[in-house]
Biopython code that builds the backbone (N, CA, C, O; Angstrom):
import numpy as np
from Bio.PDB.StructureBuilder import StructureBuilder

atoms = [
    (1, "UNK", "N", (-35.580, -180.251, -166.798)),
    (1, "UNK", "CA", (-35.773, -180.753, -165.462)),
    (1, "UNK", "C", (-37.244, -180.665, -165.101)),
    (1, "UNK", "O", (-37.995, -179.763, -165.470)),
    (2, "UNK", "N", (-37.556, -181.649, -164.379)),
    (2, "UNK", "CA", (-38.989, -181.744, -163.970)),
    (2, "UNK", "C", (-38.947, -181.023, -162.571)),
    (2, "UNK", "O", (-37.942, -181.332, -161.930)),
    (3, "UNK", "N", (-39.825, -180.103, -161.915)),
    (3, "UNK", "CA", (-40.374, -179.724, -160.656)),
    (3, "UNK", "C", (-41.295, -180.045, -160.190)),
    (3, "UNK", "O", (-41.564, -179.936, -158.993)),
    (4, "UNK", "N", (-42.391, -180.794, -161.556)),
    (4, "UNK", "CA", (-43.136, -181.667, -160.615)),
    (4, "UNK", "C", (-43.049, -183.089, -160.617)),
    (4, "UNK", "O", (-42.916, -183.795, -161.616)),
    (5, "UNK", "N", (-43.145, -183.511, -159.272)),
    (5, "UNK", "CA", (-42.671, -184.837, -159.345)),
    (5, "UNK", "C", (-43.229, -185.848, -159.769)),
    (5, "UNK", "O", (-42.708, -186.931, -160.037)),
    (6, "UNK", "N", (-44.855, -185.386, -159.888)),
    (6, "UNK", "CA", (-45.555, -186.397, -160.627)),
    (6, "UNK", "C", (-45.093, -187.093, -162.081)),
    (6, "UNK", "O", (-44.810, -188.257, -162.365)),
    (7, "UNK", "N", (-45.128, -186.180, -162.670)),
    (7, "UNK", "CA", (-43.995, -186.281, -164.231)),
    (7, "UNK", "C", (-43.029, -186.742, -164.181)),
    (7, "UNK", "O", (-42.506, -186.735, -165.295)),
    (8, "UNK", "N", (-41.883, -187.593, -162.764)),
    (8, "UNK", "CA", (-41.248, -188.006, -163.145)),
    (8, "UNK", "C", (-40.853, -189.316, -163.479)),
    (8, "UNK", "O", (-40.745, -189.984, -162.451)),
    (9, "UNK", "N", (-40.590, -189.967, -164.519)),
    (9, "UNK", "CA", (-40.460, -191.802, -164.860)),
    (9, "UNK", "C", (-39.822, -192.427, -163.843)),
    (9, "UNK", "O", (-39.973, -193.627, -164.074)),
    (10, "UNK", "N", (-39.114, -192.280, -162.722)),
    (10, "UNK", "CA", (-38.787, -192.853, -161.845)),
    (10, "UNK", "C", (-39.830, -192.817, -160.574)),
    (10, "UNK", "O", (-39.569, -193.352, -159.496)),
    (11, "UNK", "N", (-40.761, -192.277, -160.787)),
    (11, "UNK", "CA", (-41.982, -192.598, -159.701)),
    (11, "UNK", "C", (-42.881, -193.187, -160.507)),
    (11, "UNK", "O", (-43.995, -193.353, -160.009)),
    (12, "UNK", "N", (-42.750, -193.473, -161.381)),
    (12, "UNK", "CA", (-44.113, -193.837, -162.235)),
    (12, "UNK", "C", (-44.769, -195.397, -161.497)),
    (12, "UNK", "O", (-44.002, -196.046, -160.786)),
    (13, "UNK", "N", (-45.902, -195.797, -161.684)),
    (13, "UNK", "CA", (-46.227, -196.956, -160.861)),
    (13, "UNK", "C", (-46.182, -196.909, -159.527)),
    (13, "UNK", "O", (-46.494, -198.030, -159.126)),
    (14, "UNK", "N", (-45.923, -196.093, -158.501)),
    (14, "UNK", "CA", (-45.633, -195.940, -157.126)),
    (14, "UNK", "C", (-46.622, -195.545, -156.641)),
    (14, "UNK", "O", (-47.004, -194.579, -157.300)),
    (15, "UNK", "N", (-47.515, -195.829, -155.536)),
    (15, "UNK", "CA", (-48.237, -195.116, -154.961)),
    (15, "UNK", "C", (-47.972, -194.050, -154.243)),
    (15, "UNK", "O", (-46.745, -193.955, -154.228)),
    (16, "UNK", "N", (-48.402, -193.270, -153.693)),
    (16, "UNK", "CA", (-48.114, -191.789, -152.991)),
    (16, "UNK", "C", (-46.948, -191.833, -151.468)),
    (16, "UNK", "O", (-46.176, -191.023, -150.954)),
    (17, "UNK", "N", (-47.309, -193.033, -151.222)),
    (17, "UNK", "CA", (-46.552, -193.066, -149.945)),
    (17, "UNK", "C", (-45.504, -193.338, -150.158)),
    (17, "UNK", "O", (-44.590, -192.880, -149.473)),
    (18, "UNK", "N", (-45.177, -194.637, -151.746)),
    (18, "UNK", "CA", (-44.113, -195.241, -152.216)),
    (18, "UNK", "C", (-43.450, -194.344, -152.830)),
    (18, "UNK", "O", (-42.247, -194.597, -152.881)),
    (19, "UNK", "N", (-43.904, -192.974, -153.532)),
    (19, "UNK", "CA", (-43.138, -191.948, -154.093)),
    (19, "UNK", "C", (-42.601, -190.611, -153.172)),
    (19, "UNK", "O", (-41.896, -189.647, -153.470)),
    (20, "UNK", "N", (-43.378, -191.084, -151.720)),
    (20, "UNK", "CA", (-42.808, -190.361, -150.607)),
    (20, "UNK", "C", (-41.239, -190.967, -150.205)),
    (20, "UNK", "O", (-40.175, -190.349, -150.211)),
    (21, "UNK", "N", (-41.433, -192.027, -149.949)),
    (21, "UNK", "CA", (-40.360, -192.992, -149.739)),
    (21, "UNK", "C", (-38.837, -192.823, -150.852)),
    (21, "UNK", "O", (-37.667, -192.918, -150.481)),
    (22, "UNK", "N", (-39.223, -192.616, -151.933)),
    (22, "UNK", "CA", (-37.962, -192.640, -153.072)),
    (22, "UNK", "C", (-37.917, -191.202, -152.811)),
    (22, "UNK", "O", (-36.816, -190.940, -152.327)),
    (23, "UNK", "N", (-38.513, -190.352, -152.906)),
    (23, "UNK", "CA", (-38.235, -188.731, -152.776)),
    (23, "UNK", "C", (-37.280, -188.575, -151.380)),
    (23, "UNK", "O", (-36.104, -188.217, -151.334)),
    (24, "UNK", "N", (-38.158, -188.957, -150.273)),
    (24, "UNK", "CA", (-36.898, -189.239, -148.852)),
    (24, "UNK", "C", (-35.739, -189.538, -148.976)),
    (24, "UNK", "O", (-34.839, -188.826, -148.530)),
    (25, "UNK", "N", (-35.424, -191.238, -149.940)),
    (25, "UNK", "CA", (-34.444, -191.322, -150.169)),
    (25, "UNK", "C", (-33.642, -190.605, -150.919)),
    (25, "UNK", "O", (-32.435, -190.396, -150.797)),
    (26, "UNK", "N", (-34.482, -190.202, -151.796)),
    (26, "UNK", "CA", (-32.991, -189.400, -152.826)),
    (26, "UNK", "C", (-32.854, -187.865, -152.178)),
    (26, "UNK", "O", (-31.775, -187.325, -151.930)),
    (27, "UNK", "N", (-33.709, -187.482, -152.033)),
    (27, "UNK", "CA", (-32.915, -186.469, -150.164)),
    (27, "UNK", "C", (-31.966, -187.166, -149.396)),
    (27, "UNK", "O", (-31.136, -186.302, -149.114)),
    (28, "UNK", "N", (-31.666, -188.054, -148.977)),
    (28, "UNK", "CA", (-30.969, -188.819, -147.583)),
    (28, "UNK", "C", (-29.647, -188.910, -148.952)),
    (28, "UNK", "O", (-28.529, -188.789, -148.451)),
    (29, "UNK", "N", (-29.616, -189.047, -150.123)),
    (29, "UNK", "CA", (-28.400, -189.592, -150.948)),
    (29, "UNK", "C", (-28.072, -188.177, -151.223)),
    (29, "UNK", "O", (-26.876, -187.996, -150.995)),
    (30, "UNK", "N", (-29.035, -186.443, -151.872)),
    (30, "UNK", "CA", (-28.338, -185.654, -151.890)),
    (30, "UNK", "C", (-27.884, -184.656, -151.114)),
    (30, "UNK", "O", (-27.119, -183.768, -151.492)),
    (31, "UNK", "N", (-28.433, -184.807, -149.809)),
    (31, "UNK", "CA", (-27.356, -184.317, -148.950)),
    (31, "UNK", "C", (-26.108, -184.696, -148.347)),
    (31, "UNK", "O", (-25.512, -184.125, -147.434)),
    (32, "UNK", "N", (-25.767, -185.809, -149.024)),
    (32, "UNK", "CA", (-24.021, -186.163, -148.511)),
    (32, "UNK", "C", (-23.129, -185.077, -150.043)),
    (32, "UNK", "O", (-21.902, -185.061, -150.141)),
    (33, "UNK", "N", (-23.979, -184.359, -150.966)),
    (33, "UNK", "CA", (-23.223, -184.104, -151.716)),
    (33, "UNK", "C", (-22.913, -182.280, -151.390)),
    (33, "UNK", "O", (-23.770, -181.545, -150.899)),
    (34, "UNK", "N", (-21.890, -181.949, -151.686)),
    (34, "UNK", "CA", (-21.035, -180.492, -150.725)),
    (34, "UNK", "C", (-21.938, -179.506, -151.731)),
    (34, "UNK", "O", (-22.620, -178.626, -151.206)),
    (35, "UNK", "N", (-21.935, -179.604, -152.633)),
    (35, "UNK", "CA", (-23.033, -178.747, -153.895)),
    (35, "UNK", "C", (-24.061, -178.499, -153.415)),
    (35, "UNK", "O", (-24.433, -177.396, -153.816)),
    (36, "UNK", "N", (-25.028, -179.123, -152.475)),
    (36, "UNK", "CA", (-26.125, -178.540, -151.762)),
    (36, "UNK", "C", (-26.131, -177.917, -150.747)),
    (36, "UNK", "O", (-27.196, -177.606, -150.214)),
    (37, "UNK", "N", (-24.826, -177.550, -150.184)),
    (37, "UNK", "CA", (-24.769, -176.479, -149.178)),
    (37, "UNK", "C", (-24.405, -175.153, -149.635)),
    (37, "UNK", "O", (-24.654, -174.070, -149.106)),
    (38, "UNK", "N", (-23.476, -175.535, -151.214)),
    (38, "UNK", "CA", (-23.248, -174.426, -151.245)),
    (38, "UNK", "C", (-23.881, -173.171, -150.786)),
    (38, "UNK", "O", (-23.226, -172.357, -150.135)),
    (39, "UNK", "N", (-25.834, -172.857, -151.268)),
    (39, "UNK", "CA", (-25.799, -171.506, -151.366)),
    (39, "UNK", "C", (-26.270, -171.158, -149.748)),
    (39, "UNK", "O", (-27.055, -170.218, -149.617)),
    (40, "UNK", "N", (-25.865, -171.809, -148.639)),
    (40, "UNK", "CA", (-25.771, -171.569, -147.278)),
    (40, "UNK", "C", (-25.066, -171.286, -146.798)),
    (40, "UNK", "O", (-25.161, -170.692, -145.724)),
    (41, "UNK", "N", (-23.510, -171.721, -147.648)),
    (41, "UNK", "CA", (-22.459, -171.205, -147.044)),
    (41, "UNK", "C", (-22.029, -169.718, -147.939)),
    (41, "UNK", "O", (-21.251, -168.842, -147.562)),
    (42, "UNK", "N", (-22.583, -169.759, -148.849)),
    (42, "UNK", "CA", (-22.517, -168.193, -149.537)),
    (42, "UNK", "C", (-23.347, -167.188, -149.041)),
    (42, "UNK", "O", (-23.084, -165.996, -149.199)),
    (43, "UNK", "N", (-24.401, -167.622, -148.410)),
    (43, "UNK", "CA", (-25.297, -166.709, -147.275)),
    (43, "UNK", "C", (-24.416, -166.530, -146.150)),
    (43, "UNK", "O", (-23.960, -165.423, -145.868)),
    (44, "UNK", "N", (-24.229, -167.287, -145.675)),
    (44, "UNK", "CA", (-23.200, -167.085, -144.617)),
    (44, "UNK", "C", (-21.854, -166.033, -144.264)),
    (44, "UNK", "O", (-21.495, -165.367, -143.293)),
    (45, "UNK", "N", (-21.366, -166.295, -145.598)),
    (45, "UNK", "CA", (-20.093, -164.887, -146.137)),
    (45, "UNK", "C", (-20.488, -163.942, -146.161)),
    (45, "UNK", "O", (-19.797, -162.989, -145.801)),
    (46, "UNK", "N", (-22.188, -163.724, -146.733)),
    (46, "UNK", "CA", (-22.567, -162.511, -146.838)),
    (46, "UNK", "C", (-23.182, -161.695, -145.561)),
    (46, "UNK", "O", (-23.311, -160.494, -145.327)),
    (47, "UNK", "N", (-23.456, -162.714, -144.946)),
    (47, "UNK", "CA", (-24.164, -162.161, -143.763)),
    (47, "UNK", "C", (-22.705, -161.504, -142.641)),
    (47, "UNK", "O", (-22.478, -160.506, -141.957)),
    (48, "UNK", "N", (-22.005, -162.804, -143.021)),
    (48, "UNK", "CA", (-20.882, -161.966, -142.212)),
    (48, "UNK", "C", (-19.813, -160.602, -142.838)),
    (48, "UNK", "O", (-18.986, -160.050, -142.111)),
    (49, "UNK", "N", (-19.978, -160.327, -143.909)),
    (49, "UNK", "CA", (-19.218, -159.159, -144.384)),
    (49, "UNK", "C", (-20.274, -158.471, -144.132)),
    (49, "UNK", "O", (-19.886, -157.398, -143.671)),
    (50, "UNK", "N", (-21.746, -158.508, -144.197)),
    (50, "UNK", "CA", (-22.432, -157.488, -144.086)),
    (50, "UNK", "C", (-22.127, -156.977, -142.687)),
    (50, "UNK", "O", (-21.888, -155.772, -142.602)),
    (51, "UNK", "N", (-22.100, -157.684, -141.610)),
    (51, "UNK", "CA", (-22.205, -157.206, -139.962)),
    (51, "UNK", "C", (-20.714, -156.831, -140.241)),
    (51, "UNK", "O", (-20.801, -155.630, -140.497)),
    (52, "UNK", "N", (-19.758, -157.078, -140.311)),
    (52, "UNK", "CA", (-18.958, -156.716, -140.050)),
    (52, "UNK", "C", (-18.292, -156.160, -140.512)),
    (52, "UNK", "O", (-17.203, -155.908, -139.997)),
    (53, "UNK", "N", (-18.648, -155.727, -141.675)),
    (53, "UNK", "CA", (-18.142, -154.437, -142.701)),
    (53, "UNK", "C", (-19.083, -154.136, -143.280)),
    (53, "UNK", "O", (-18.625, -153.941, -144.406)),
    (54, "UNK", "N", (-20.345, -153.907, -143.341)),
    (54, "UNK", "CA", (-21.333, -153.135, -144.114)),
    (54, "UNK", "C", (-21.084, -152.998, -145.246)),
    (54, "UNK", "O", (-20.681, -151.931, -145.709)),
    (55, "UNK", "N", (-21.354, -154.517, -146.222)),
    (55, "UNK", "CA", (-20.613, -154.986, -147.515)),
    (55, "UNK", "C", (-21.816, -154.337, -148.361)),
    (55, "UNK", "O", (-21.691, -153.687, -149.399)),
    (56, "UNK", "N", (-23.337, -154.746, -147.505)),
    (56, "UNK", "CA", (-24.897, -153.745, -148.242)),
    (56, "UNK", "C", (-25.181, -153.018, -147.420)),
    (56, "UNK", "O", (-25.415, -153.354, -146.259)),
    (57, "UNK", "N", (-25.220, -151.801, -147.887)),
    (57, "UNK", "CA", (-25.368, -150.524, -147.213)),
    (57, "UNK", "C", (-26.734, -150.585, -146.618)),
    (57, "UNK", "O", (-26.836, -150.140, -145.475)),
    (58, "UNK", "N", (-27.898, -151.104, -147.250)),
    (58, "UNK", "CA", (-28.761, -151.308, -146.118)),
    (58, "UNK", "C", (-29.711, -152.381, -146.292)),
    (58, "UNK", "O", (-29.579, -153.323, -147.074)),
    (59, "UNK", "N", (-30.918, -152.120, -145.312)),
    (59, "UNK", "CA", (-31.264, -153.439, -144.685)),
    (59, "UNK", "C", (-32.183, -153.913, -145.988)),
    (59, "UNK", "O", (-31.963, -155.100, -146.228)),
    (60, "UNK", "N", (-33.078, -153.364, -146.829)),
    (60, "UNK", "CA", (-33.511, -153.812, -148.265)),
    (60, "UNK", "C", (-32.517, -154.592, -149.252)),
    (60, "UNK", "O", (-32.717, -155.645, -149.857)),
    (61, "UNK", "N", (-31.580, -153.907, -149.239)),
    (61, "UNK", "CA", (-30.137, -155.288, -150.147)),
    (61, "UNK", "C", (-30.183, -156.387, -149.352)),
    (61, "UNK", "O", (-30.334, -157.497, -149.862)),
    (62, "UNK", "N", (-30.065, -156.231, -148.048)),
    (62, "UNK", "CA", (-29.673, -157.473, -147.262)),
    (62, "UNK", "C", (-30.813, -158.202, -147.934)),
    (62, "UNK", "O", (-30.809, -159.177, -148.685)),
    (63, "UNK", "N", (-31.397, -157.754, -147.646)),
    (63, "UNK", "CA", (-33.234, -158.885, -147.649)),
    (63, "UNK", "C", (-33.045, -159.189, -149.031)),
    (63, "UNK", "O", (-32.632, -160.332, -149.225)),
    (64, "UNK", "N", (-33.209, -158.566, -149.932)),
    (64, "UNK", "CA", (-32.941, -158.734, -151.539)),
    (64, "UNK", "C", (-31.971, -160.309, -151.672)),
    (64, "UNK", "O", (-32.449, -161.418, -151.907)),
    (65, "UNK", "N", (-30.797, -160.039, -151.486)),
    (65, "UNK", "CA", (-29.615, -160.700, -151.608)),
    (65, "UNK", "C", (-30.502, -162.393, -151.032)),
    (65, "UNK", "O", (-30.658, -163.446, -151.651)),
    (66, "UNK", "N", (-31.021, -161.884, -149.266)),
    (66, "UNK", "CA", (-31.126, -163.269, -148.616)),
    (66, "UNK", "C", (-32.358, -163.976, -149.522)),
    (66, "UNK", "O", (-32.413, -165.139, -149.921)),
    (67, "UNK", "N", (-33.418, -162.784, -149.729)),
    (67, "UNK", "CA", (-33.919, -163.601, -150.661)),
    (67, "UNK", "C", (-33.982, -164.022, -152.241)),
    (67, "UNK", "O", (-35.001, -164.537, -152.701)),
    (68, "UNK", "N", (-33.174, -163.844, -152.798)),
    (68, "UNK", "CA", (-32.290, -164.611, -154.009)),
    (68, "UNK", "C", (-31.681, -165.891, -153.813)),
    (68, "UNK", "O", (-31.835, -166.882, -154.526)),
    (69, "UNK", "N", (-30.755, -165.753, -152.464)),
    (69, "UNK", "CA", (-30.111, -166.749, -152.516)),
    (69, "UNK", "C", (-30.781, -167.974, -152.066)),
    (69, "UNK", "O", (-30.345, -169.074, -152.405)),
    (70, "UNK", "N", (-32.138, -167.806, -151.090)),
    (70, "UNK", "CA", (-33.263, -168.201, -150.869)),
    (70, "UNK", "C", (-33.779, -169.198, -152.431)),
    (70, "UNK", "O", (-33.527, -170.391, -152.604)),
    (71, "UNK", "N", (-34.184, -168.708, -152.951)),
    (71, "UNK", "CA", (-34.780, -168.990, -154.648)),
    (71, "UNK", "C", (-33.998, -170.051, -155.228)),
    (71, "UNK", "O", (-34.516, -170.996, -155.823)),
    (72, "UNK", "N", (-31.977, -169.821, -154.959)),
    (72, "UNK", "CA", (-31.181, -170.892, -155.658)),
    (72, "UNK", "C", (-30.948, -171.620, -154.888)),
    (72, "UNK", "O", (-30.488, -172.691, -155.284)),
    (73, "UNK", "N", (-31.163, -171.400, -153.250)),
    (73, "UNK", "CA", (-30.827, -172.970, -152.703)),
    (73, "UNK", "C", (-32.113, -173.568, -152.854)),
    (73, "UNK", "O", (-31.748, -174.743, -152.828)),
    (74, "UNK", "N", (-33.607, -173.632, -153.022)),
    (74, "UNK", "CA", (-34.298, -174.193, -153.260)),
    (74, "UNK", "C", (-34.332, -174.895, -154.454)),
    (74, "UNK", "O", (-34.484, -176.116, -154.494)),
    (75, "UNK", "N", (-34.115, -173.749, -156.038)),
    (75, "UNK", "CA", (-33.811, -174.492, -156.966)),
    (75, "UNK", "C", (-32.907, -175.677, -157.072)),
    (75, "UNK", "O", (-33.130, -176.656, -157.784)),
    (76, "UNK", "N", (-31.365, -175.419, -155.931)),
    (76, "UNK", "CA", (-30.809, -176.524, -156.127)),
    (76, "UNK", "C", (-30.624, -177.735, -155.413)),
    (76, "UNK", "O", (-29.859, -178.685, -155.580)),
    (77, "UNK", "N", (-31.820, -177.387, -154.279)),
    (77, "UNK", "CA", (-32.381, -178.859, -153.843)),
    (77, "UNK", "C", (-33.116, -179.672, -154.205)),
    (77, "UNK", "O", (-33.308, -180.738, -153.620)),
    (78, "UNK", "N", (-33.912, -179.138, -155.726)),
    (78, "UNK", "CA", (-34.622, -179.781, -156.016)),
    (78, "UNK", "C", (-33.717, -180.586, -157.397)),
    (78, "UNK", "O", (-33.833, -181.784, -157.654)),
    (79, "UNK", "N", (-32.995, -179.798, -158.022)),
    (79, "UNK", "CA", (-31.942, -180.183, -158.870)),
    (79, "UNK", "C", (-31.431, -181.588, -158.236)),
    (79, "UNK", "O", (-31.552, -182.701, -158.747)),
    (80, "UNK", "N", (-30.805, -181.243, -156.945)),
    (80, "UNK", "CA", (-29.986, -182.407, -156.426)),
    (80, "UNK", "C", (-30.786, -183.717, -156.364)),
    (80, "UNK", "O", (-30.427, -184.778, -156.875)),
    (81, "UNK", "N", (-31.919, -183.504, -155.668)),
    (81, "UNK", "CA", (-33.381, -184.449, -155.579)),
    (81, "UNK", "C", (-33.764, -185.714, -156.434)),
    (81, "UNK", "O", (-34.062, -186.886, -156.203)),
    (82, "UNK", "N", (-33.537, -184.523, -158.054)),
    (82, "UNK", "CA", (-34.020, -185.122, -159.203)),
    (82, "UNK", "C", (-32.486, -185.777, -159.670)),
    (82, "UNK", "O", (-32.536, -186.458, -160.694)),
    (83, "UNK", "N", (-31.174, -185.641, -159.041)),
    (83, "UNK", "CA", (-30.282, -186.236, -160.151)),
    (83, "UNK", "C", (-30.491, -187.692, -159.024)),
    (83, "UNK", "O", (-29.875, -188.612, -159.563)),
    (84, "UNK", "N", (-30.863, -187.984, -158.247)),
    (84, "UNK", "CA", (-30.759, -188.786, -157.406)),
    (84, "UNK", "C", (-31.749, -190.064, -157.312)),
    (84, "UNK", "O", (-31.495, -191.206, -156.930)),
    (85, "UNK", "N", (-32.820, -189.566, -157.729)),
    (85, "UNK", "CA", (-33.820, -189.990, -157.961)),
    (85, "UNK", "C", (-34.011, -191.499, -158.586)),
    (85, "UNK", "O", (-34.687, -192.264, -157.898)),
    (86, "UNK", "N", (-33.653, -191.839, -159.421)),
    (86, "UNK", "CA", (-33.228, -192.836, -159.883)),
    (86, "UNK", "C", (-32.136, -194.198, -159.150)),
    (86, "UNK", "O", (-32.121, -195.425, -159.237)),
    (87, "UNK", "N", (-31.518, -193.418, -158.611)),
    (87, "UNK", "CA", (-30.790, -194.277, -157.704)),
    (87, "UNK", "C", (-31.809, -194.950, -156.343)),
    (87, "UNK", "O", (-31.870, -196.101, -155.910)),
    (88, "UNK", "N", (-32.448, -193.840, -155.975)),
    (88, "UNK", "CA", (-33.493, -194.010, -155.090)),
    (88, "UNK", "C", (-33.960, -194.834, -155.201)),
    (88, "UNK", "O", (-34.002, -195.755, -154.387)),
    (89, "UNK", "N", (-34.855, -194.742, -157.043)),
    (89, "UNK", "CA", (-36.091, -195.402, -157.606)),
    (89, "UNK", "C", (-35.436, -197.478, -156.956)),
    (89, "UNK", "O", (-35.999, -198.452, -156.456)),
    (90, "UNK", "N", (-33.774, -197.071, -157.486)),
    (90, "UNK", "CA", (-33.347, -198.670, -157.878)),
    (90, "UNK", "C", (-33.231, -199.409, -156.520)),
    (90, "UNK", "O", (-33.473, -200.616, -156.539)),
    (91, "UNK", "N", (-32.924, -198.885, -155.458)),
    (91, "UNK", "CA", (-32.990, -199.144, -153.957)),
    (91, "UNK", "C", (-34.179, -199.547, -153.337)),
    (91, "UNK", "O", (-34.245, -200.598, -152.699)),
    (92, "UNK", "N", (-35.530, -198.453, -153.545)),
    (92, "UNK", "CA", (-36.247, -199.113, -153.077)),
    (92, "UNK", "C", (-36.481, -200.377, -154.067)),
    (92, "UNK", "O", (-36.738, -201.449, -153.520)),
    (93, "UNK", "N", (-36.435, -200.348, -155.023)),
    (93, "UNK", "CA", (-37.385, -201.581, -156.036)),
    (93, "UNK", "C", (-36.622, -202.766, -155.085)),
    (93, "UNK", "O", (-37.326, -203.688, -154.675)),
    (94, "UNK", "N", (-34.726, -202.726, -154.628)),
    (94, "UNK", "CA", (-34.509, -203.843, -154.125)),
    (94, "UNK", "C", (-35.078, -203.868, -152.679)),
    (94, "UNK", "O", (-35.495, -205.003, -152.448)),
    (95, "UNK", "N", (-35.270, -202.928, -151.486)),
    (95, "UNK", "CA", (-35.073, -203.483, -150.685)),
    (95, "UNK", "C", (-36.595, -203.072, -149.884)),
    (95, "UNK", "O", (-37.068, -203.353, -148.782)),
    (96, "UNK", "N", (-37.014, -202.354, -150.930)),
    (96, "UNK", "CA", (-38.843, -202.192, -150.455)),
    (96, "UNK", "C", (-38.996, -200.981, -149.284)),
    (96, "UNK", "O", (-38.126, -200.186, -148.926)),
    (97, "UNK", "N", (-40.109, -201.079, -148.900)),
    (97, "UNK", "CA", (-40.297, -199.805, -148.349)),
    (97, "UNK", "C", (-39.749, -199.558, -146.693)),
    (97, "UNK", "O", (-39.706, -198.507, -146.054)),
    (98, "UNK", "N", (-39.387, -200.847, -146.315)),
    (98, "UNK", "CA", (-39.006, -200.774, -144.536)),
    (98, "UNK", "C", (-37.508, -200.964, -144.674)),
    (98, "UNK", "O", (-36.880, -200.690, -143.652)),
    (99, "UNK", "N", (-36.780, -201.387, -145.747)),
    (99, "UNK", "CA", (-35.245, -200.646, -146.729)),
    (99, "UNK", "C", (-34.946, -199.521, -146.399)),
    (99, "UNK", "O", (-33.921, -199.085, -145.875)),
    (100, "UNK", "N", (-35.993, -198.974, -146.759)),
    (100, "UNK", "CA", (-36.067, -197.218, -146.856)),
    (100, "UNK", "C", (-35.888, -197.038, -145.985)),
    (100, "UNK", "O", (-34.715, -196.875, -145.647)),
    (101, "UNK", "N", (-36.874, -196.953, -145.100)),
    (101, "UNK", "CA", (-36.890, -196.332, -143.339)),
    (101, "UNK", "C", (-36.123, -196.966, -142.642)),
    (101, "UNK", "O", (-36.102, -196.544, -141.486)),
    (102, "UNK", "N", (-35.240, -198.106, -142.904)),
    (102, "UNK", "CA", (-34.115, -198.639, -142.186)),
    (102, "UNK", "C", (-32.711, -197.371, -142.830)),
    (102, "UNK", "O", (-31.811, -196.943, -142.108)),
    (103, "UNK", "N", (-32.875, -197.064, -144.101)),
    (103, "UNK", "CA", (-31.592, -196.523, -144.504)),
    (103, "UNK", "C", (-31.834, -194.876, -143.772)),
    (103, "UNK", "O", (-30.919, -194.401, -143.099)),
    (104, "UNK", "N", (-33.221, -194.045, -143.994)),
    (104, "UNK", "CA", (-33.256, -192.871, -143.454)),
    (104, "UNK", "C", (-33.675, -192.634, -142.564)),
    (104, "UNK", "O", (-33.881, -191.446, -142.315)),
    (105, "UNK", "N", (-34.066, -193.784, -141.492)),
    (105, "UNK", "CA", (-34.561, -193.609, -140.102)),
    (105, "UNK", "C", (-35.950, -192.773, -140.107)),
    (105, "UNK", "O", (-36.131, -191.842, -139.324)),
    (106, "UNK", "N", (-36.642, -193.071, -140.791)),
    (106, "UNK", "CA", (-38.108, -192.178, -141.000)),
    (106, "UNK", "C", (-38.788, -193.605, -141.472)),
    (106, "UNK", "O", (-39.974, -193.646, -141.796)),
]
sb = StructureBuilder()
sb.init_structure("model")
sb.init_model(0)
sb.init_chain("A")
sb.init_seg("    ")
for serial, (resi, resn, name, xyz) in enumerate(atoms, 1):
    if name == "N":
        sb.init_residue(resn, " ", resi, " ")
    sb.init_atom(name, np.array(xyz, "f"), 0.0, 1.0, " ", f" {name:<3s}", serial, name[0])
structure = sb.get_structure()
């Protein structure tokens, strides 16, 4: 997997604004998918067993834990980003760059 986006063949030829535009979009396509919330709603469980049953005994685990899970929802927004990407790439090529900002309101 690529993290940087320059390296990736579906931006290739795009100028900066045009590889802003496909990156937007393939954000706007992977958040309809339930896999990118996951690790928010697993923060969420934890935060609530912690208050309400002291699941980590103290406030250093908490932080530990939030920031781990911190690390994999980033990793897997960028995961989601890049499987999308391509679909993006094929959208704008049809419908150009005011396509875009008609489909994500940006």
């Amino acid at each position: 997997m690529h993290f940087r986006t320059g390296s990736r063949p579906e931006l290739a030829g795009l100028d900066r604004d045009a590889q802003q535009a496909v990156r937007r979009l393939a954000w706007h396509f992977a958040q309809r998918h339930w896999g990118l919330h996951l690790p928010a709603v697993v923060w969420l469980a934890v935060a609530l067993a912690h208050s309400h049953f002291g699941v980590l005994p103290g406030g250093r685990d908490y932080l530990v834990v939030t920031a781990v899970l911190f690390v994999i929802a980033v990793v897997n927004i960028r995961v989601h980003i890049g499987r999308y990407l391509r679909a993006a790439r094929v959208v704008f090529d049809l419908l150009g760059r005011e396509g875009v900002r008609g489909i994500t309101g940006r």
